[in-house]
N, CA, C and O atoms as CSV, one atom per row, in Angstrom:
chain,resi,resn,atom,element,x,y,z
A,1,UNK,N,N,17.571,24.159,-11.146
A,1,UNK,CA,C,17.242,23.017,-11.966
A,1,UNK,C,C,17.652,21.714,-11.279
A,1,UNK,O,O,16.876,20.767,-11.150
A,2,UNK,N,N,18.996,21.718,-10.817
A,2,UNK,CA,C,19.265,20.726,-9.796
A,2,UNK,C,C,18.076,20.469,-8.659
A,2,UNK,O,O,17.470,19.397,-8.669
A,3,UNK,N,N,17.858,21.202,-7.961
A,3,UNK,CA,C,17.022,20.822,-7.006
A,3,UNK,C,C,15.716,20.429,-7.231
A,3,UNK,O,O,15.083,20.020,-6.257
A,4,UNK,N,N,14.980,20.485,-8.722
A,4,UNK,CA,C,13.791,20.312,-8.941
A,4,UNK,C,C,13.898,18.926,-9.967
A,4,UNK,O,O,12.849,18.338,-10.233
A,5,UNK,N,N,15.019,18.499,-10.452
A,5,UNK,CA,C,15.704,17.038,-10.653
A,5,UNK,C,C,15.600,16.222,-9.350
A,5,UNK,O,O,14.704,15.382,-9.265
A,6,UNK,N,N,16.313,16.381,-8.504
A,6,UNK,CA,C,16.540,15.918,-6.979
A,6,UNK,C,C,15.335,15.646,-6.448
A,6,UNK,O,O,15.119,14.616,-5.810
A,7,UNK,N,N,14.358,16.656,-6.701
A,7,UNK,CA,C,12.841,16.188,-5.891
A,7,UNK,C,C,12.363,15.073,-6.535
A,7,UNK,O,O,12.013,14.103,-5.862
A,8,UNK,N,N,12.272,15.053,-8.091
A,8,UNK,CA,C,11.831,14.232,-8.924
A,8,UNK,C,C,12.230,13.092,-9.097
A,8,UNK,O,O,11.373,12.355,-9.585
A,9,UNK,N,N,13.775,12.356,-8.774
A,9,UNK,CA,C,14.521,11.618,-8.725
A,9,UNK,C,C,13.863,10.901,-7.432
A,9,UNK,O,O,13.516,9.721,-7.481
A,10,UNK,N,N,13.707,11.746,-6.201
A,10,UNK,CA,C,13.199,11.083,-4.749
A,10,UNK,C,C,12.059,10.711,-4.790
A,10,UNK,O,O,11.784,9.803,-4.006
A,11,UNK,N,N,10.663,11.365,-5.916
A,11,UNK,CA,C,9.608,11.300,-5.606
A,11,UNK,C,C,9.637,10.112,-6.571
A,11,UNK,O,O,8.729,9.332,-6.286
A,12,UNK,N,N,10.170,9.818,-7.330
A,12,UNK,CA,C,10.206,8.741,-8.215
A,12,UNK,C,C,10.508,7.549,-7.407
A,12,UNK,O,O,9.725,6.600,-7.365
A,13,UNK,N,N,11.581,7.571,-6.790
A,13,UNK,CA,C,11.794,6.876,-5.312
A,13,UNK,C,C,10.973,5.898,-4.490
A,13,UNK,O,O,10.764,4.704,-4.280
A,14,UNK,N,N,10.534,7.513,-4.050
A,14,UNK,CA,C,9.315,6.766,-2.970
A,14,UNK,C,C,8.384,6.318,-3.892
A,14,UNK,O,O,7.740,5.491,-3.247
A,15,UNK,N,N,7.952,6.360,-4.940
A,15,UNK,CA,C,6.345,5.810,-5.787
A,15,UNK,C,C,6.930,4.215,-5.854
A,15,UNK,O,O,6.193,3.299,-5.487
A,16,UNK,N,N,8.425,3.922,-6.391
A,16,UNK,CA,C,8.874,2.539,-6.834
A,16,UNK,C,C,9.283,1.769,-5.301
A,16,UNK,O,O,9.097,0.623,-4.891
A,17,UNK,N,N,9.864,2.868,-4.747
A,17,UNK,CA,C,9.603,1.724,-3.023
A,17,UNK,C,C,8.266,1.320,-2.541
A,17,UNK,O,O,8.039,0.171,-2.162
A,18,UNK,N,N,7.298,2.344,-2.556
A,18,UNK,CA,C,5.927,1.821,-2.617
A,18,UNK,C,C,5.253,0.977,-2.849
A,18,UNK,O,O,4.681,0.258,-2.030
A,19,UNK,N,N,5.187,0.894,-4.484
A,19,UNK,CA,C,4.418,-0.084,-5.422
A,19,UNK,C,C,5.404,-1.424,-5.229
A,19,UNK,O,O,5.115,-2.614,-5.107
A,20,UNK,N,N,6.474,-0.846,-5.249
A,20,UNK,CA,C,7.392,-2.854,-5.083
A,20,UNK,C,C,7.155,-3.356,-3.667
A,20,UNK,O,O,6.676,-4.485,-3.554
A,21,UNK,N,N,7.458,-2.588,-2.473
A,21,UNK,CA,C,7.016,-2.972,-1.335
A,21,UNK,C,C,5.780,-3.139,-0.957
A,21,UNK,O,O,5.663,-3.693,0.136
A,22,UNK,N,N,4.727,-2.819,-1.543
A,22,UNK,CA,C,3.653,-3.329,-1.171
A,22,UNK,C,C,3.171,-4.774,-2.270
A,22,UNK,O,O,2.304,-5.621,-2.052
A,23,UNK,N,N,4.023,-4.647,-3.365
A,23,UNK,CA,C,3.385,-6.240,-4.243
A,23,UNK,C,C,4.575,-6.899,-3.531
A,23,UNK,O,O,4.883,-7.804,-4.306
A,24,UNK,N,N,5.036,-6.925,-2.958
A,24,UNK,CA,C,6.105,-7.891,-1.647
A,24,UNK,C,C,5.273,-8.257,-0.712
A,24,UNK,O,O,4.961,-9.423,-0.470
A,25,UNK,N,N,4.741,-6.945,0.047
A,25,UNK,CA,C,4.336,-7.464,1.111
A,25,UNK,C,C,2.932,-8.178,0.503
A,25,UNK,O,O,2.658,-9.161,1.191
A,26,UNK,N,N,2.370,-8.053,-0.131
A,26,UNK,CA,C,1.306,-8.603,-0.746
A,26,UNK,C,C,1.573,-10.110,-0.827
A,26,UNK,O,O,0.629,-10.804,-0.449
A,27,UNK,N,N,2.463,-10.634,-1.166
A,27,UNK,CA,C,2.587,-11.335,-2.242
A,27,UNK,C,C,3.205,-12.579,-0.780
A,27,UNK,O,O,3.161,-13.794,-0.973
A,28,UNK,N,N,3.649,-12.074,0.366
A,28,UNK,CA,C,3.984,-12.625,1.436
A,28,UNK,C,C,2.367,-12.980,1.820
A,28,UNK,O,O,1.897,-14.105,1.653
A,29,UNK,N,N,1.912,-12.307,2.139
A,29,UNK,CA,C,0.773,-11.941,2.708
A,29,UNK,C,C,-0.152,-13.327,2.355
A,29,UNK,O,O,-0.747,-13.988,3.206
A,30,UNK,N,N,-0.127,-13.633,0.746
A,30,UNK,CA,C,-1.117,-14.513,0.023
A,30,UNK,C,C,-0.564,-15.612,0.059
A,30,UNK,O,O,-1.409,-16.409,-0.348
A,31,UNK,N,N,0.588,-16.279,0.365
A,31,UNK,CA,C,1.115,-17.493,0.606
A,31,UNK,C,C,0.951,-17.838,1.888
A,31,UNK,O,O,0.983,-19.065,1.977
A,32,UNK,N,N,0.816,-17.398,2.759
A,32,UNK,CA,C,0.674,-17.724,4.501
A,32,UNK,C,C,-0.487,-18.620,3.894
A,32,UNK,O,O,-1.223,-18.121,3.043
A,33,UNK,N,N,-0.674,-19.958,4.319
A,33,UNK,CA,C,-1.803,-20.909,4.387
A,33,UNK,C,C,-3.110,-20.546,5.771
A,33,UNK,O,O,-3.077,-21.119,6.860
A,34,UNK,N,N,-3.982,-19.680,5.450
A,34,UNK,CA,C,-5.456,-19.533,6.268
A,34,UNK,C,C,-6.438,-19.509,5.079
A,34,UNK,O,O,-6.410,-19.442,3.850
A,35,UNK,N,N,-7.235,-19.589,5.994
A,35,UNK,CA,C,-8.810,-19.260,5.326
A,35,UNK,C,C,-9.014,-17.856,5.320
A,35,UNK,O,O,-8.536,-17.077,6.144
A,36,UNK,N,N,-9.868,-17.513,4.196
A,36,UNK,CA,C,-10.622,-15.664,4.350
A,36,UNK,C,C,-11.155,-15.949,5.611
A,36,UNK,O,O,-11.823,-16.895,6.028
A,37,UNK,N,N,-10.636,-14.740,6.226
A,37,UNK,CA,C,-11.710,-14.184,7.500
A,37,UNK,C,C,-13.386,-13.889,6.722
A,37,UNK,O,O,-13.832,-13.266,5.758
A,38,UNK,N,N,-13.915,-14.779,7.844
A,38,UNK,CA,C,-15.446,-14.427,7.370
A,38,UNK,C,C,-15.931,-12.862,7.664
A,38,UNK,O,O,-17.118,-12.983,7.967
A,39,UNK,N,N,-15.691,-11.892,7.703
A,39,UNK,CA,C,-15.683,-10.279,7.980
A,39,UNK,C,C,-15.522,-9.576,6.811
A,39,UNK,O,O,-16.055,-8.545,6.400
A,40,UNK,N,N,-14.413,-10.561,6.190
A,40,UNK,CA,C,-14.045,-10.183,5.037
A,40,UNK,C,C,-15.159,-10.508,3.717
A,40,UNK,O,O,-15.505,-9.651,2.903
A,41,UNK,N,N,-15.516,-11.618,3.718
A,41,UNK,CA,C,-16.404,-12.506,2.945
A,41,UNK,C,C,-17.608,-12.036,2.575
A,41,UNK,O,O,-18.301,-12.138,1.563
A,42,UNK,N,N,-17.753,-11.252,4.096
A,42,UNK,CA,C,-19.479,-10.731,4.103
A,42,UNK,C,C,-19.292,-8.949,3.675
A,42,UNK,O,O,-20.151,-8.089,3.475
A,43,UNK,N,N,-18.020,-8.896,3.653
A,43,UNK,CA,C,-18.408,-7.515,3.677
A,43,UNK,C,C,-17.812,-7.397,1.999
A,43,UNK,O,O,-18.183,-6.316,1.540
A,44,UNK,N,N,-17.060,-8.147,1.051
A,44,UNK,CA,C,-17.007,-8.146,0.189
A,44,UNK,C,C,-18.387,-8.556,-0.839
A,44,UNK,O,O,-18.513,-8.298,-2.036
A,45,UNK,N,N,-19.300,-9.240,0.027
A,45,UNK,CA,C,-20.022,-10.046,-0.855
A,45,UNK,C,C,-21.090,-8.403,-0.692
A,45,UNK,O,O,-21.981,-8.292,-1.534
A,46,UNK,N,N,-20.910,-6.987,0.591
A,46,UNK,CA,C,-21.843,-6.322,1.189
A,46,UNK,C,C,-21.550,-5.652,-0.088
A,46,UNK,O,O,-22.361,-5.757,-1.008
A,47,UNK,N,N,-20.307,-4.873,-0.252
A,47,UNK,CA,C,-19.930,-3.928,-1.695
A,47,UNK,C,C,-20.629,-4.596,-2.958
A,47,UNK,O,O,-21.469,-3.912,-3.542
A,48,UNK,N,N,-20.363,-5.833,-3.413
A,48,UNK,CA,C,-20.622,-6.160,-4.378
A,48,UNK,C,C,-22.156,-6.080,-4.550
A,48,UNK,O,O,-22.588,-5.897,-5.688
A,49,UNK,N,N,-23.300,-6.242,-3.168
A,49,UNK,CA,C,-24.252,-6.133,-3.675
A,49,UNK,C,C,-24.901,-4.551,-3.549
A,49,UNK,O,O,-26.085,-4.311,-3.788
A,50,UNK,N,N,-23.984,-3.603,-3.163
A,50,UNK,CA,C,-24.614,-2.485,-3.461
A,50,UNK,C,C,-24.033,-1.698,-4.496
A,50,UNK,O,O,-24.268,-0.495,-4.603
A,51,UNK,N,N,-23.273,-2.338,-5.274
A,51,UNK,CA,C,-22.645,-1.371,-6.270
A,51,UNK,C,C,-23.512,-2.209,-7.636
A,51,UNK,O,O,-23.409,-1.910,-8.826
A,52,UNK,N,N,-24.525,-3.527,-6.934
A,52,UNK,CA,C,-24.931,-3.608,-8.193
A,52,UNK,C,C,-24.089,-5.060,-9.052
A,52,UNK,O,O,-24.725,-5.595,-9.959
A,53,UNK,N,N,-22.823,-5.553,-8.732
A,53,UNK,CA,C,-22.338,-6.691,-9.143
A,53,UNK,C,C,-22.188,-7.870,-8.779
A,53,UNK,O,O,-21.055,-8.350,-8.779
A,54,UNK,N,N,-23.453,-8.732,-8.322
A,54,UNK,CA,C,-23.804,-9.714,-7.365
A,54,UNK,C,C,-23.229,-10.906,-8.368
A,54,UNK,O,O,-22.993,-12.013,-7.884
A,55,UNK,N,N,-22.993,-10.627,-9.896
A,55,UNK,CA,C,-22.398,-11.673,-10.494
A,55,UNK,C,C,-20.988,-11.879,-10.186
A,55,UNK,O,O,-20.456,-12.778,-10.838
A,56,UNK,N,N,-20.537,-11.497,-9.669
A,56,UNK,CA,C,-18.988,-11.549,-9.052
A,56,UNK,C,C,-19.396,-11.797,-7.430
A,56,UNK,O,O,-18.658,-11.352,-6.551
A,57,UNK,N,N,-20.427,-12.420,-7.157
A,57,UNK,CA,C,-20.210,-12.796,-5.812
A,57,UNK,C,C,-20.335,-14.841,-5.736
A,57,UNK,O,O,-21.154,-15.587,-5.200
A,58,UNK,N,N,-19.235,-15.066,-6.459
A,58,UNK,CA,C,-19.136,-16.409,-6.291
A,58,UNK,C,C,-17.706,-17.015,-5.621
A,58,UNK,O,O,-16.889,-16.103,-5.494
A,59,UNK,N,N,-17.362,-17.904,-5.307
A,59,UNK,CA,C,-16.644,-17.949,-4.612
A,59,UNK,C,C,-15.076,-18.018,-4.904
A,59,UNK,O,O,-14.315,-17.785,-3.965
A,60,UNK,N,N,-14.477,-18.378,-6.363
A,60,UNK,CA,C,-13.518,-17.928,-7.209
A,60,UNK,C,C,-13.303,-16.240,-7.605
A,60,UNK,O,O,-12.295,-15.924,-8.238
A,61,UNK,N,N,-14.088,-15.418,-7.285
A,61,UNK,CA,C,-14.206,-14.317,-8.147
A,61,UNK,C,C,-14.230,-13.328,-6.517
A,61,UNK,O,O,-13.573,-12.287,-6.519
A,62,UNK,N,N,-14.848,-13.643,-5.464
A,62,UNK,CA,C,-14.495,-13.307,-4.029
A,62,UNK,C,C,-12.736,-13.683,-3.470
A,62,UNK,O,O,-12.112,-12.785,-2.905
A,63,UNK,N,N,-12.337,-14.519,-3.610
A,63,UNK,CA,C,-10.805,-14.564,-3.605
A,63,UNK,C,C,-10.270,-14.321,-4.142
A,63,UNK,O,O,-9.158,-14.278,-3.616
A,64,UNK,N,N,-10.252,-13.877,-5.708
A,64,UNK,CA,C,-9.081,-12.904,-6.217
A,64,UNK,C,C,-9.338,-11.355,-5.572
A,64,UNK,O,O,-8.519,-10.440,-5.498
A,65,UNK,N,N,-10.813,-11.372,-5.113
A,65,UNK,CA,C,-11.087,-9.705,-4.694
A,65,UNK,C,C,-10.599,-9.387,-3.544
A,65,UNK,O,O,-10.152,-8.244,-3.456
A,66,UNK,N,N,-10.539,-10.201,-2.433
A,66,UNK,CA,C,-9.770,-10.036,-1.425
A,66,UNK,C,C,-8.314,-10.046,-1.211
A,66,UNK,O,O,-7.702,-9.458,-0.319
A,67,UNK,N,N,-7.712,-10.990,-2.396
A,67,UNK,CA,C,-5.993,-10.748,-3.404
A,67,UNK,C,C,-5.816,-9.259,-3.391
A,67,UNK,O,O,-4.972,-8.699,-2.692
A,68,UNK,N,N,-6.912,-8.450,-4.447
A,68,UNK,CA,C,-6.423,-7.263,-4.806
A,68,UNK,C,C,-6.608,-6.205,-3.652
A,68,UNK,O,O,-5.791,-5.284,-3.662
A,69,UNK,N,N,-7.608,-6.200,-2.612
A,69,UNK,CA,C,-7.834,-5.782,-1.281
A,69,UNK,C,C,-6.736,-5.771,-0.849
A,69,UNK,O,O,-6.431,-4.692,-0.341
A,70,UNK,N,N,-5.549,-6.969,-0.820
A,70,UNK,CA,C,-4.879,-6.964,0.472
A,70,UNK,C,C,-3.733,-5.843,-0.382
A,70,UNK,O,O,-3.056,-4.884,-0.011
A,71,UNK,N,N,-3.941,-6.537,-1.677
A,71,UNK,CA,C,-2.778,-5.253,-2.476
A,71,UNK,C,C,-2.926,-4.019,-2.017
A,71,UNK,O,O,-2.021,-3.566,-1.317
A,72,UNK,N,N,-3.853,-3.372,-2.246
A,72,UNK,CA,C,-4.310,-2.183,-2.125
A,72,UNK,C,C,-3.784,-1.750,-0.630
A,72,UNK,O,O,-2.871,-0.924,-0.601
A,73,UNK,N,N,-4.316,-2.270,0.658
A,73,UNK,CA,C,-3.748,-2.103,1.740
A,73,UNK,C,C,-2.415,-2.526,2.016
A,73,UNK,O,O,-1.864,-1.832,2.871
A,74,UNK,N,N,-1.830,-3.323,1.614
A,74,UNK,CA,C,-0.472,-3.450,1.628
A,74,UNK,C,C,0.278,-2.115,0.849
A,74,UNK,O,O,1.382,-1.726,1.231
A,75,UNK,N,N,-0.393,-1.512,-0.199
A,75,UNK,CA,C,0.204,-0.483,-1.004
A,75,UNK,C,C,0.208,0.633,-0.171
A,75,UNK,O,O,1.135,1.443,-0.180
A,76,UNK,N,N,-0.868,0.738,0.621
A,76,UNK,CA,C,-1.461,1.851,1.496
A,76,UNK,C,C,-0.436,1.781,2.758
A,76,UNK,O,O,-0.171,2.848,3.312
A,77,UNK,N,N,0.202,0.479,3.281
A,77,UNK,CA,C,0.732,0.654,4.900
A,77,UNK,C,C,2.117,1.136,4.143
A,77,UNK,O,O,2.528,2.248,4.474
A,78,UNK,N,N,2.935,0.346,3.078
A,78,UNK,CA,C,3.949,0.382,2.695
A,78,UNK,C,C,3.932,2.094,2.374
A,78,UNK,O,O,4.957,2.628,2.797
A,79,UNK,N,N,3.100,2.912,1.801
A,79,UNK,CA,C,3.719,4.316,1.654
A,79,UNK,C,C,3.040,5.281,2.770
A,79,UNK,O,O,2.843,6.494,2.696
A,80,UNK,N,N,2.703,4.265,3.962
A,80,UNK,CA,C,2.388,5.318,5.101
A,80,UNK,C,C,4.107,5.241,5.801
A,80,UNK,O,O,4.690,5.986,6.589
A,81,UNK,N,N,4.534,3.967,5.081
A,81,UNK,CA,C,5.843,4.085,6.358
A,81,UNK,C,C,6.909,4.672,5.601
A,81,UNK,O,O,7.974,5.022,6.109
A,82,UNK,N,N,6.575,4.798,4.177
A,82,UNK,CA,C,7.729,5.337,3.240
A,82,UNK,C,C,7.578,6.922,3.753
A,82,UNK,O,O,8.560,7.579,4.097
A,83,UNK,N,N,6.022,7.517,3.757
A,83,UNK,CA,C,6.046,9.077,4.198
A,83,UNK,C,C,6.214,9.133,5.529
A,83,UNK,O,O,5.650,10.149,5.936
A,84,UNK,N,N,6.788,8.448,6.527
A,84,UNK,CA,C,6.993,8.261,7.878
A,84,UNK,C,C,8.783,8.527,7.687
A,84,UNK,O,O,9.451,9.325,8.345
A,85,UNK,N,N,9.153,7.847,6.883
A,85,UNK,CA,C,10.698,7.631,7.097
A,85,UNK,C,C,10.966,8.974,6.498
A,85,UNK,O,O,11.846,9.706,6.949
A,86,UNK,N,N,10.210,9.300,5.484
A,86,UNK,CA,C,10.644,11.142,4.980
A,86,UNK,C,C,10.578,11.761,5.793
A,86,UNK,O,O,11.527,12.375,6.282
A,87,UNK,N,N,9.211,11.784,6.253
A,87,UNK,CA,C,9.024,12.851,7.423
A,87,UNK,C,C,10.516,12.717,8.472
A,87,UNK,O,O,11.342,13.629,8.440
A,88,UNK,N,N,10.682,11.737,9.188
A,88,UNK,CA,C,12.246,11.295,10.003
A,88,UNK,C,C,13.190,12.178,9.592
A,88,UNK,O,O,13.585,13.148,10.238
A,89,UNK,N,N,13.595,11.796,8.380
A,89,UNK,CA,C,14.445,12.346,7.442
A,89,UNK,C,C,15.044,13.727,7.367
A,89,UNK,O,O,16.154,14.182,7.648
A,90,UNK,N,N,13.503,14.430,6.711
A,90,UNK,CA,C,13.129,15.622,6.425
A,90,UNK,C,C,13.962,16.352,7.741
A,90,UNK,O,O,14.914,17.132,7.691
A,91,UNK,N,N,13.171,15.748,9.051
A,91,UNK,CA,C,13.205,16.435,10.515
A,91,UNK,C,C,14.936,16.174,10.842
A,91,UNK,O,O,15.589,17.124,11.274
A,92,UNK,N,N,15.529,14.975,10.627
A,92,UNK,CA,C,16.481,14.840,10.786
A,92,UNK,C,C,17.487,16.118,10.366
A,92,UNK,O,O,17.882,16.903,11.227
A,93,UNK,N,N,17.837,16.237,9.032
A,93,UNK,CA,C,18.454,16.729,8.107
A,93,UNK,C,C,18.320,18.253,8.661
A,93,UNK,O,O,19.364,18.843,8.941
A,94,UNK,N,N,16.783,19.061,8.866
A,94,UNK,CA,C,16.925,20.175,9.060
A,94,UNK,C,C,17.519,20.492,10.496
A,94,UNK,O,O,17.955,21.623,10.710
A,95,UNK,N,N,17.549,19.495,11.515
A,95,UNK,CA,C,17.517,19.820,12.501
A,95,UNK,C,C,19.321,19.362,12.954
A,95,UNK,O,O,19.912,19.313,14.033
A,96,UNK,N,N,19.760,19.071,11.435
A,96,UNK,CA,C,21.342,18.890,11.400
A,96,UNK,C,C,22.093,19.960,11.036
A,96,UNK,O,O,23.162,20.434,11.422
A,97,UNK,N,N,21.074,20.305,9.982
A,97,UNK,CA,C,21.980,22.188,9.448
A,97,UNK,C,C,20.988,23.299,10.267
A,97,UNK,O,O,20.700,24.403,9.805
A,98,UNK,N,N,20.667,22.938,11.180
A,98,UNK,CA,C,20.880,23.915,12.587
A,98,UNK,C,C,21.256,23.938,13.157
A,98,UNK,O,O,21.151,24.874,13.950
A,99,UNK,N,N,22.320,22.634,13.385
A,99,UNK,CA,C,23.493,22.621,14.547
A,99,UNK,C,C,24.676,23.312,13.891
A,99,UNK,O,O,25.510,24.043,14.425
A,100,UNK,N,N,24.585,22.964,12.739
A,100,UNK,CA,C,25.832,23.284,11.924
A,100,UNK,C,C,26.065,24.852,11.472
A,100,UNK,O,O,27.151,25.377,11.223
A,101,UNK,N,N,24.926,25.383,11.437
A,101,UNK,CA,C,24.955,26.628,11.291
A,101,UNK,C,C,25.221,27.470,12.466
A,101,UNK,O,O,25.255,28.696,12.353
C-alpha cells in the first residue's frame, strides 16, 4: 500500500511540476517584446481554415491562439524534461542498489 501511495504522491508530482512549469515558462515566453513569427501567422490562419473556423482568423483572436500554442508547447518541453530527470533518476537509484548489494 505504501508503495502504490509513493507512486501516486510522485506522479502527482510530476503532473504539478509540469503544468506550473510550463504556465512559467509560458508566461516568460509572452512578455519578451517581438512580433509573431510570420510561419506562425500563416500556419495558424492554415488550421483555422481547414477545420472550418475562418471567423477566428482576425487578428486579436490569432494572438491569443498563438498564447495558447506556446502554452501547449511549453507544457510539452517542460514534461519532456520532467520524464528526462525520472528517467536519470530511475537509472541512477537502480544502478545505486547494485553497488550496494
Amino acid at each position: 500500500m505504501k508503495r502504490f501511495c509513493a507512486k501516486g504522491l510522485i506522479a502527482f508530482a510530476n503532473v504539478t511540476i509540469t503544468l506550473i512549469g510550463g504556465w512559467f515558462l509560458s508566461h516568460v515566453i509572452e512578455f519578451w517584446p517581438y512580433n509573431m513569427p510570420d510561419f506562425l501567422d500563416v500556419a495558424i490562419r492554415a488550421v483555422l481554415k481547414v477545420t472550418g473556423h475562418e471567423e477566428l482568423a482576425n487578428t486579436d483572436d490569432i494572438e491569443k491562439l498563438a498564447i495558447l500554442l506556446f502554452l501547449i508547447v511549453s507544457i510539452l518541453f517542460v514534461g519532456a524534461v520532467v520524464l528526462l530527470c525520472n528517467i536519470v533518476v530511475r537509472r541512477y537509484l537502480a544502478a545505486h542498489n547494485r553497488l550496494r548489494s
